[in-house]
N, C-alpha and C positions, 0 to 999 in steps of 0.2 A: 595112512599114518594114524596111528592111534593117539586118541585124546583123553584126555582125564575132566571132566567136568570138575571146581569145587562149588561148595556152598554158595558163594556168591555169583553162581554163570561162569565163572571165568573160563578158559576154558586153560591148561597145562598140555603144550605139544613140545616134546624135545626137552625136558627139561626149564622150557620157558613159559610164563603164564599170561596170556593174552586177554585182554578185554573183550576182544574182537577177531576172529580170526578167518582167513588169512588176512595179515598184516598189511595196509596200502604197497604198490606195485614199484611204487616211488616215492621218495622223502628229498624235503631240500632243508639247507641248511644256510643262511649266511653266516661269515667268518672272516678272520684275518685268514689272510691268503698262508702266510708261514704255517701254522696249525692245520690249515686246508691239505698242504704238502704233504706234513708230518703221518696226516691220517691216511693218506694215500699211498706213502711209498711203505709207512710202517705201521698201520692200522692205530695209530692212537690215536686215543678217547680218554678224553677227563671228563668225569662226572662229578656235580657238584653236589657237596651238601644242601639241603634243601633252605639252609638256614644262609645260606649266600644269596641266594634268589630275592629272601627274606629282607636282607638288610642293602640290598641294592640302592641306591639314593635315584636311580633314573626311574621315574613313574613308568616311563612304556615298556620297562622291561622288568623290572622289581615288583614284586607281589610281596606286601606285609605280612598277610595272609596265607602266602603260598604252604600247601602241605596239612591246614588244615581244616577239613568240613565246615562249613556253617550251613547253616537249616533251619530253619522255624515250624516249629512246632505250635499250632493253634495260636500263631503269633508270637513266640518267643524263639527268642534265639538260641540254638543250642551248638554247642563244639566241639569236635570229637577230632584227636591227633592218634600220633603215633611214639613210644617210648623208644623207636631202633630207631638207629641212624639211619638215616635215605638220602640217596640221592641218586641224582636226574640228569639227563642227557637232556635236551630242547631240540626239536627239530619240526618242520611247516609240513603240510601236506602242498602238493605242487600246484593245486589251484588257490593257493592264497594269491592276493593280488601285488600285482609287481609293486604298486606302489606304497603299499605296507611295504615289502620287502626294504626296498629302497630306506624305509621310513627306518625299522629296525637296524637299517645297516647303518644309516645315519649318526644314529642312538648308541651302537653298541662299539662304533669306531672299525667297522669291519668293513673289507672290498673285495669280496668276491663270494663267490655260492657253491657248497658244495652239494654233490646230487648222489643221493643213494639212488642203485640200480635196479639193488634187489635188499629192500629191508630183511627181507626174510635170514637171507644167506647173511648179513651183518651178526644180526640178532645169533644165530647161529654158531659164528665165532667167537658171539662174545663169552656165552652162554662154555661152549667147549674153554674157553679160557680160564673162567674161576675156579674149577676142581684144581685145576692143575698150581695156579697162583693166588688162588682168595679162597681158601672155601668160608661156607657161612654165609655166602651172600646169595638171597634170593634176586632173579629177575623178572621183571614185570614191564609189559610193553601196553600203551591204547591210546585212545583217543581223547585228548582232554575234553571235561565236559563243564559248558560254562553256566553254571547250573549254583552256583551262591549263592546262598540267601534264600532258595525257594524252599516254600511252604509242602513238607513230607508229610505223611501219616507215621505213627509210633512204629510199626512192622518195619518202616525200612531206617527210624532210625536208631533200633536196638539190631540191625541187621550187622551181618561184618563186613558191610562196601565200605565200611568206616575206614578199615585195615589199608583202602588204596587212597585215602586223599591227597595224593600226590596228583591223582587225575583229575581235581576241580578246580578250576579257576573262576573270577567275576565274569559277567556280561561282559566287562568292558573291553577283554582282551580278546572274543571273538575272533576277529579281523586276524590274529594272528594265525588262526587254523592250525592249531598245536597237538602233536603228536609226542609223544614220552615215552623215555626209557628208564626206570628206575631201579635202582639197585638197595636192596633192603639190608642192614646188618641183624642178620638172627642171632650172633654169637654171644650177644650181649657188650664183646669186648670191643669196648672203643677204639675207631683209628685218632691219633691226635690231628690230622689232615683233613680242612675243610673239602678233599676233591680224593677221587678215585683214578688212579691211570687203568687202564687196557691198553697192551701191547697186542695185537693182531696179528701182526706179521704183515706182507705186500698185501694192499687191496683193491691195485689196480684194475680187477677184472669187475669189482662192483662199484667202484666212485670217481665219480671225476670231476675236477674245477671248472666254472662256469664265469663268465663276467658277469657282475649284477646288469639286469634285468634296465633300461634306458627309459627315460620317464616317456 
């Protein structure tokens, strides 16, 4: 499968830009069970503005911060965003532990877990779905890095890893072992809609509902 290096390592396979590639084997998700359905008998996915995350009032799952860099530089703080719309899918890598799980479900009003099979073939569909229903929007998939606050040198921060700060979060959200999908608006032209739907169509052959995880 041929890859496209850019500038920042990234690497572009399919249409899709990955931090990391190949993609984890598996991804889990907790959820209201209704929406768990919805993605499985019809592939929907809402992605949120980034600025929803933002203004979350629940601390374990609201980031104020979310979307944008911080760095210090020989001791000052510096910040670097984004002027497109973004936004973000949330999903765990499957060795987070149950009882974060549990915790996050607690927190976010959700009872049950959903299990991607194969991220890759997700990503996939998504990706084949925006020419057709969204164009304009970039996709980008990786591994959130909890990496806030730390002290860079100038090289990396006039570099353009700035472009993805959707992939930084605090120290303090670790625990959650959080993977992302983001969807960039290149067009300029704003949606007036804090969320993004994807329709997929059946995705029964790559996801299925899970009971949460028992203390």
């Amino acid at each position: 499968m041929e890859h496209t290096v850019t500038q920042t390592g990234t690497l572009i396979v399919t249409g899709i830009e990955y931090n990391e590639y190949p993609p984890p084997q598996e991804l889990v998700k907790v959820m209201e069970r209704k929406w768990a359905e919805a993605m499985v008998s019809d592939g929907l996915i809402r992605l949120r503005k980034i600025e929803y995350y933002r203004q979350w009032e629940n601390e374990l799952l609201g980031d104020p911060n979310d979307g944008e860099g911080l760095y210090h530089l020989h001791r000052h703080p510096m910040q670097a965003g984004s002027t497109n719309d973004v936004y973000a899918w949330c999903l765990s890598l499957p060795v987070i532990q149950p009882n974060r799980l549990l915790l996050l479900a607690q927190h976010g009003g959700y009872d049950c877990m959903l299990v991607i099979h194969s991220p890759e073939k997700l990503f996939s569909k998504m990706a084949s779905f925006l020419p057709r229903q969204k164009k304009g929007y970039a996709l980008h998939c990786g591994l959130v890095n909890y990496n806030r606050g730390e002290e860079v040198d100038k090289k990396t921060l006039t570099s353009l890893e700035f472009h993805h700060n959707i992939f930084q979060k605090s120290a303090r959200f670790k625990a959650d072992r959080e993977y992302r999908v983001s969807l960039t608006n290149i067009t300029f032209a704003r949606l007036p809609e804090d969320y993004f739907d994807l329709l997929l169509g059946n995705c029964r052959d790559i996801l299925s509902i899970e009971d949460l995880p028992r203390n």
